[in-house]
C-alpha positions as CSV (number, residue, x, y, z in Angstrom):
1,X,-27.8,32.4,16.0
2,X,-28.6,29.0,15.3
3,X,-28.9,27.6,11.2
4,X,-32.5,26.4,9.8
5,X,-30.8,23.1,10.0
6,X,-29.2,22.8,13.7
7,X,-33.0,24.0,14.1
8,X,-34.4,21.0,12.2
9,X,-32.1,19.0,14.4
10,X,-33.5,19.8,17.9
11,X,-37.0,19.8,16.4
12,X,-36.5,16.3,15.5
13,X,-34.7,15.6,18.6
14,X,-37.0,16.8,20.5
15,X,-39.5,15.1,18.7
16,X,-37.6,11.6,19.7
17,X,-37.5,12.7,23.4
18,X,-41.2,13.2,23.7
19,X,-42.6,10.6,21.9
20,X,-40.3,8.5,23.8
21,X,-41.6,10.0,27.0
22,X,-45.0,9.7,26.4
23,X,-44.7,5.8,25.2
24,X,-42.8,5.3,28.5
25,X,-46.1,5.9,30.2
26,X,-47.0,2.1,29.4
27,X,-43.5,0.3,28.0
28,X,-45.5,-2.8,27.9
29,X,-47.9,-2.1,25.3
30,X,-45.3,-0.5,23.0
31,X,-45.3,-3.0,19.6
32,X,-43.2,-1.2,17.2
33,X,-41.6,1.8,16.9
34,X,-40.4,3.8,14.0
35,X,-37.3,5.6,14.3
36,X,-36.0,6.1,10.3
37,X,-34.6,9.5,9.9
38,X,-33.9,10.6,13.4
39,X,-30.3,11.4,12.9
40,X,-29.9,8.9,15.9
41,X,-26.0,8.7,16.6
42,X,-26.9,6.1,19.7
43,X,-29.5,4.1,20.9
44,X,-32.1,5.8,23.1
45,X,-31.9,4.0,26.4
46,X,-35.7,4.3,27.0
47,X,-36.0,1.9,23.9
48,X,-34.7,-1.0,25.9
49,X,-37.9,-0.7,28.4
50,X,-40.1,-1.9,25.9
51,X,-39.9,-5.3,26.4
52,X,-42.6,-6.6,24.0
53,X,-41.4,-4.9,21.7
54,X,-42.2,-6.8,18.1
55,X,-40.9,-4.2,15.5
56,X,-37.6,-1.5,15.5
57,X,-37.2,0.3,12.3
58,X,-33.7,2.3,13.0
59,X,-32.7,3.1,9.1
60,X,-31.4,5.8,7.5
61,X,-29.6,7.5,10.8
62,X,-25.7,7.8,11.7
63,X,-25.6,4.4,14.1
64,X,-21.8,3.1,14.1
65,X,-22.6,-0.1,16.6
66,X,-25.2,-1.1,18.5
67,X,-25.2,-1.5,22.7
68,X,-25.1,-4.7,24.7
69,X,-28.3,-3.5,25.8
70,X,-30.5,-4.7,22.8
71,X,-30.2,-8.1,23.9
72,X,-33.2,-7.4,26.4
73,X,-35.6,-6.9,23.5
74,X,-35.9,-10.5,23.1
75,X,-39.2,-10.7,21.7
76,X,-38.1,-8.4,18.6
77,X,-39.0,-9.8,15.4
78,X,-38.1,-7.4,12.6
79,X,-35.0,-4.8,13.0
80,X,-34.5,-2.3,10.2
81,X,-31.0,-1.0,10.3
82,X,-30.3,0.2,6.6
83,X,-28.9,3.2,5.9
84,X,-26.5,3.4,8.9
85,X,-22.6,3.8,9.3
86,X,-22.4,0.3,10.6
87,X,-18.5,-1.2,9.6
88,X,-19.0,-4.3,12.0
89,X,-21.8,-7.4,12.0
90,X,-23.7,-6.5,15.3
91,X,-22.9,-9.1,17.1
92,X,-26.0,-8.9,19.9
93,X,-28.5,-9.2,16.8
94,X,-27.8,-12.7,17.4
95,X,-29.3,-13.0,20.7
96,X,-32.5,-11.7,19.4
97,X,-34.2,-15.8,19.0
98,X,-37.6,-14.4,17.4
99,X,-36.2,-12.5,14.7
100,X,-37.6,-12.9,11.6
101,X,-36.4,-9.8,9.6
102,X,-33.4,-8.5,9.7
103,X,-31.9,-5.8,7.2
104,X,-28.5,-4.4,7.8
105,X,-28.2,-3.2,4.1
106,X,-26.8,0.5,2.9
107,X,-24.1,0.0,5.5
108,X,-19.9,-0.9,5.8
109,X,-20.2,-3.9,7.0
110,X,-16.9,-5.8,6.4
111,X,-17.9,-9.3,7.7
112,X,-20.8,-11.2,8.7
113,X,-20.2,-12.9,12.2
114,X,-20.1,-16.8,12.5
115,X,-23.6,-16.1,15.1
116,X,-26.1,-15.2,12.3
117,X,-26.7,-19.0,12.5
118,X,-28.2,-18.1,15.8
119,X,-31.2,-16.3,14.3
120,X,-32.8,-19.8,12.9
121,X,-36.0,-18.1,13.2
122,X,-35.0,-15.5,10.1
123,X,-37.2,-15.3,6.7
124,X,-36.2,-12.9,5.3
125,X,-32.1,-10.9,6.0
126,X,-30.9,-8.4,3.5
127,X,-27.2,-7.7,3.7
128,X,-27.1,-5.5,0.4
129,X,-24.6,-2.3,-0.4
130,X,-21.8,-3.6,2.2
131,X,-18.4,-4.8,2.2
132,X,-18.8,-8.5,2.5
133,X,-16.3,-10.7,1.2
134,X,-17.5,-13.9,2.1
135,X,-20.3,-15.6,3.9
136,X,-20.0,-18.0,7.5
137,X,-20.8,-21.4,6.8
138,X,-23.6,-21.0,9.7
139,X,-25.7,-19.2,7.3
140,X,-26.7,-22.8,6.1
141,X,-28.4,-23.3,9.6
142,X,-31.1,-20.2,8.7
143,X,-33.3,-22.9,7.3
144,X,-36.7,-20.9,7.6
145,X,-35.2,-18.2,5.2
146,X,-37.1,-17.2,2.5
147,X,-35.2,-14.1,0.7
148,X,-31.7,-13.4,1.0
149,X,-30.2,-10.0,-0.3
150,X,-26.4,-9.5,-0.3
151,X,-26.3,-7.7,-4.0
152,X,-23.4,-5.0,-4.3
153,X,-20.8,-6.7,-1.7
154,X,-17.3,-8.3,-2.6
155,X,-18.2,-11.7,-2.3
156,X,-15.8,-13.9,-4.5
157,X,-17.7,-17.6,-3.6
158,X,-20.8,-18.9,-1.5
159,X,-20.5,-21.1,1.3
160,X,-21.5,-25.2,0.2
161,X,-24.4,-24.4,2.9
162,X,-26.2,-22.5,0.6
163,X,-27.8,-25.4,-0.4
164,X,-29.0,-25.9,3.2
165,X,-31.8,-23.1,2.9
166,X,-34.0,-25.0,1.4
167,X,-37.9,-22.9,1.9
168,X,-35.5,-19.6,-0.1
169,X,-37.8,-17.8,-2.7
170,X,-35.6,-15.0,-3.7
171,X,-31.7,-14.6,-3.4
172,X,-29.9,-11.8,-4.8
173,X,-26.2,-11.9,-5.5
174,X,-25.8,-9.4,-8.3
175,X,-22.9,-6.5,-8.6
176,X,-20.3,-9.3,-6.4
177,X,-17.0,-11.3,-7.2
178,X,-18.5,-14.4,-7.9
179,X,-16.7,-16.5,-10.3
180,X,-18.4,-20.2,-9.5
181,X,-21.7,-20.5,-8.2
182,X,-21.7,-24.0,-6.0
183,X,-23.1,-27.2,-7.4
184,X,-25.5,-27.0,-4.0
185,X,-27.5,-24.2,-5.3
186,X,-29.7,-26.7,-6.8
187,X,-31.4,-28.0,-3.5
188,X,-33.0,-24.6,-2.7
189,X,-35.7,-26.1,-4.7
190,X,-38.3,-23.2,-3.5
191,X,-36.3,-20.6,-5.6
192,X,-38.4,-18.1,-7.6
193,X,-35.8,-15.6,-8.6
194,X,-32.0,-15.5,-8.8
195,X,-30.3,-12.7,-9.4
196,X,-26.5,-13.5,-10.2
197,X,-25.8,-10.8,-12.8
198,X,-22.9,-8.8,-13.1
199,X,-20.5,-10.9,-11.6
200,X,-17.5,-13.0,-12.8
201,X,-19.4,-16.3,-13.5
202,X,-17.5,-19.0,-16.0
203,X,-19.9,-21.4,-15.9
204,X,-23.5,-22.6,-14.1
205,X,-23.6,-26.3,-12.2
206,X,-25.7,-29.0,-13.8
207,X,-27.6,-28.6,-10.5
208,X,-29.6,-25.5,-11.7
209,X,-31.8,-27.6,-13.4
210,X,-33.2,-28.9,-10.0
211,X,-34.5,-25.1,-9.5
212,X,-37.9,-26.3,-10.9
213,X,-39.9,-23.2,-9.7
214,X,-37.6,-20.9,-10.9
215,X,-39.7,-18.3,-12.1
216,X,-36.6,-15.2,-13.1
217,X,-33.0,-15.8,-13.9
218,X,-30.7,-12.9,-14.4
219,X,-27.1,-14.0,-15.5
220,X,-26.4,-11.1,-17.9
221,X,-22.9,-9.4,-17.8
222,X,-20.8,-12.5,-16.9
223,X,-18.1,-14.8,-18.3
224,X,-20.3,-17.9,-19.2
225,X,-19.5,-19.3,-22.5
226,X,-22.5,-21.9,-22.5
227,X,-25.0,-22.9,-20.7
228,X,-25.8,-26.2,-19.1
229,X,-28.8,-28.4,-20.8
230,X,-30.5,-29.1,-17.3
231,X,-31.8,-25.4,-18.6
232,X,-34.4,-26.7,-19.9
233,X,-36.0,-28.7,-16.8
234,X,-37.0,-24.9,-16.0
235,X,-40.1,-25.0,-17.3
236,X,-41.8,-22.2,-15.2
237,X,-39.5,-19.9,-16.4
238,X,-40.8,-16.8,-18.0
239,X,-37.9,-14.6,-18.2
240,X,-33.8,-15.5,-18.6
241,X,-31.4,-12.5,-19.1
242,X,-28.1,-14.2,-20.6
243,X,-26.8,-10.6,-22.6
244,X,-23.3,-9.5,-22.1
245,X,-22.0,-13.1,-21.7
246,X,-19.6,-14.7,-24.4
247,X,-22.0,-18.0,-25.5
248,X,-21.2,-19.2,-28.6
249,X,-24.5,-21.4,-28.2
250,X,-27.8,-22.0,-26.7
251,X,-28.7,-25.4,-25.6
252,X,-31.4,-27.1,-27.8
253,X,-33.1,-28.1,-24.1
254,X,-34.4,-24.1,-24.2
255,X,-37.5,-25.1,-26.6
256,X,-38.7,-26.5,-23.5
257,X,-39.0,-23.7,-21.6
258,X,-43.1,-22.9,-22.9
259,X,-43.7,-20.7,-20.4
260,X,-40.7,-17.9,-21.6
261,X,-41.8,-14.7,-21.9
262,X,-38.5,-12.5,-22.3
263,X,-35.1,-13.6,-23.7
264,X,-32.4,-11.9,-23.2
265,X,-29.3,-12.8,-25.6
266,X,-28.1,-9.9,-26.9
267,X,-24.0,-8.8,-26.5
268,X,-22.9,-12.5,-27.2
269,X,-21.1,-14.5,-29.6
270,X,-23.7,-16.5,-31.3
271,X,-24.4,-17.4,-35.4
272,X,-27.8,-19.3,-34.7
273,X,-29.7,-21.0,-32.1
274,X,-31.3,-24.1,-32.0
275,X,-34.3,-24.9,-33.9
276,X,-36.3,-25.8,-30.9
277,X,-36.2,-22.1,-30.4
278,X,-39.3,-21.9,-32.3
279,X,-41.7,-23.9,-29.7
280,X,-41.3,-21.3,-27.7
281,X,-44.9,-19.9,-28.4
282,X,-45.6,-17.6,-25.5
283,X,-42.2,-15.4,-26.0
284,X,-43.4,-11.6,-26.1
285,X,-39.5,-10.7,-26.1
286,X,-36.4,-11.8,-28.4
287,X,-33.2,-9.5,-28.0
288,X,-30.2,-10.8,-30.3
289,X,-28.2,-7.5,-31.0
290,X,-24.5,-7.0,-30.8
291,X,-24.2,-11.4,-32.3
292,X,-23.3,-12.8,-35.4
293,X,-26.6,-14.1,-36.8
294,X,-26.6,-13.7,-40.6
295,X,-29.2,-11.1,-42.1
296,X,-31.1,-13.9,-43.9
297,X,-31.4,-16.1,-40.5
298,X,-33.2,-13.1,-38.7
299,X,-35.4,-12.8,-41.1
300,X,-35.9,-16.8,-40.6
301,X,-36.6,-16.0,-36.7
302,X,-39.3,-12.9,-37.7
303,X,-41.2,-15.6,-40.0
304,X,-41.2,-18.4,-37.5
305,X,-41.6,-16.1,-34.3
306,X,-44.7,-13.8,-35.7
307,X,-45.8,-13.6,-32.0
308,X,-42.1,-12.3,-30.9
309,X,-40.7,-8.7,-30.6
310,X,-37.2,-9.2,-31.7
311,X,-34.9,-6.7,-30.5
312,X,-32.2,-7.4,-33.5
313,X,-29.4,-5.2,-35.8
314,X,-31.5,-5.6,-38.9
C-alpha cells in the first residue's frame, strides 16, 4: 500500500508528464514554463523542444546539475534555479546569450565559473545562501547588471572589477567574510542600496562618497572604527545602519546628509557626535543605546532634535 505522500508524488508527477504532453502539441508557442515544486530530480527532455522558450522557473526541486542539453534553449531569458541541490556553477548557463535573469540562490554552490562573463546580457543574478568564496574577475564584464545578490556566502574580498558594473542598483553582500571592501566600489555610481552588514569590515574607501544615489546603507555588525568624510557627499541618503560597529566618532560631513530619515548608531563606542548632527531636520529615527553619551548630552539631542525619535538608555 502506497503512503499519502508516495501518492502526492505520482500525482505531481503525473501532473509534469501531461502538461508536458499537451504543451508538446505546439513546442513553438511555448513561452515560459513553471516548474517550482515538482520534486524534479532531472531535467525533463521534452523541455529542450521548446525552442522559444523565454522563461524556466525550476526552483525549489532536488536538481544536482544541469544537462548539456540546455544549451539549445538559446533564446531563454530568465532561469530560476533556487532552492535546488546544486554544489557546482552550471557551466552551460553560460551559453544561454539572452539571459537576463538568472538566480542560482538556496543552493551549494562552491564556486562561480570564470564563464558568467559570458552572460553580458544579465540584469539582474542572485547567487545568495551558497558556498562562495570568491568571485571571477569576469563578473566585471556583466556590465548591463542591475542587482547583484550573493548575501550568506563565504566571500572574504570582491574582485577590483566590481567597479566595472557601472548601471548596478542594488548589491547585496551581507552575512560574508568581507574584511575590505575595494576602493572601486565607488564607480557603480547607479547604486541605490548596499547591503554590507554583518561582515568583517575595518574600514570603508574614500570612494564611497562617489555613490551619490545611494539611497540605503547597511554596515551594522562590522569592525569599522570610523567612518570616512566623503559620507557626507551622500546626500540622497535616507537611511544609514552603523550599530554594532566600534566608532568612537561620526564625521562632522553627516549634517549634510538632509535627506536622513533613520540612523542607526547604537552598540558603539561613542561620547558625542558632531554638532552638525542637528541640521539633520528630516530624521524620524535616532538610536544611540549601548554608547557612552553622558545623561545631560541626551537630553541636549531631545531639545535640539524635537522632530527625532531617539532610541537612547535614558
Amino acid at each position: 500500500m502506497q503512503s499519502k505522500s508516495e501518492n502526492l508524488k505520482l500525482t505531481i508527477s503525473e501532473k509534469t508528464k501531461m502538461q508536458l504532453q499537451e504543451l508538446a502539441k505546439k513546442p513553438l508557442e511555448v513561452i515560459s514554463l513553471d516548474f517550482h515544486l515538482r520534486e524534479l530530480e532531472g531535467i525533463p527532455t521534452e523541455i529542450f523542444s521548446f525552442s522559444n522558450l523565454r522563461e524556466l522557473n525550476l526552483k525549489n526541486n532536488y536538481l544536482k546539475s544541469l544537462p548539456k542539453e540546455f544549451e539549445l534553449l538559446q533564446n531563454l531569458e530568465k532561469l530560476e534555479l533556487g532552492g535546488n541541490y546544486l554544489k557546482s556553477f552550471p557551466e552551460v548557463v553560460c551559453s544561454l546569450p539572452k539571459l537576463k535573469y538568472l538566480d542560482l540562490s538556496w543552493n551549494q554552490i562552491e564556486n562561480v565559473d570564470n564563464c558568467i562573463g559570458n552572460l553580458t546580457n544579465l540584469e539582474v543574478l542572485s547567487l545568495n545562501h551558497n558556498e562562495i568564496p570568491s568571485l571571477p574577475e569576469s563578473i566585471g564584464n556583466l556590465k548591463k547588471l542591475k542587482l547583484l545578490a550573493l548575501n550568506n556566502n563565504k566571500l572574504k574580498d570582491l574582485p577590483k572589477t566590481i567597479g566595472n558594473l557601472v548601471l548596478l542598483e542594488e548589491l547585496y553582500l551581507f552575512e560574508n567574510e568581507l574584511s575590505t571592501v575595494p576602493e572601486e566600489i565607488g564607480n557603480c555610481i547607479n547604486l541605490k542600496k548596499l547591503e554590507l552588514q554583518q561582515n568583517q569590515i575595518e574600514e570603508l574607501p574614500n570612494s564611497i562618497g562617489n555613490l551619490l544615489k545611494l539611497e540605503k546603507l547597511r554596515l551594522y555588525k562590522n569592525l569599522l572604527k570610523n567612518i570616512p568624510t566623503t559620507i557626507g557627499n551622500l546626500t540622497n541618503l535616507t537611511k544609514l545602519y552603523l550599530y554594532e560597529n566600534q566608532l568612537t566618532e561620526i564625521p562632522e560631513t553627516i549634517g549634510k546628509l538632509i535627506n536622513l530619515i533613520e540612523l542607526d548608531l547604537s552598540g558603539n563606542e561613542l561620547h558625542s557626535l558632531p554638532e552638525t548632527i542637528f541640521n539633520l531636520k528630516q530624521l524620524n529615527k535616532l538610536s544611540i543605546e549601548n554608547n557612552h553619551f553622558p545623561r545631560d548630552y541626551v537630553y541636549v539631542l531631545k531639545e535640539k532634535l524635537p522632530q527625532t525619535n531617539i532610541e537612547c538608555d535614558v
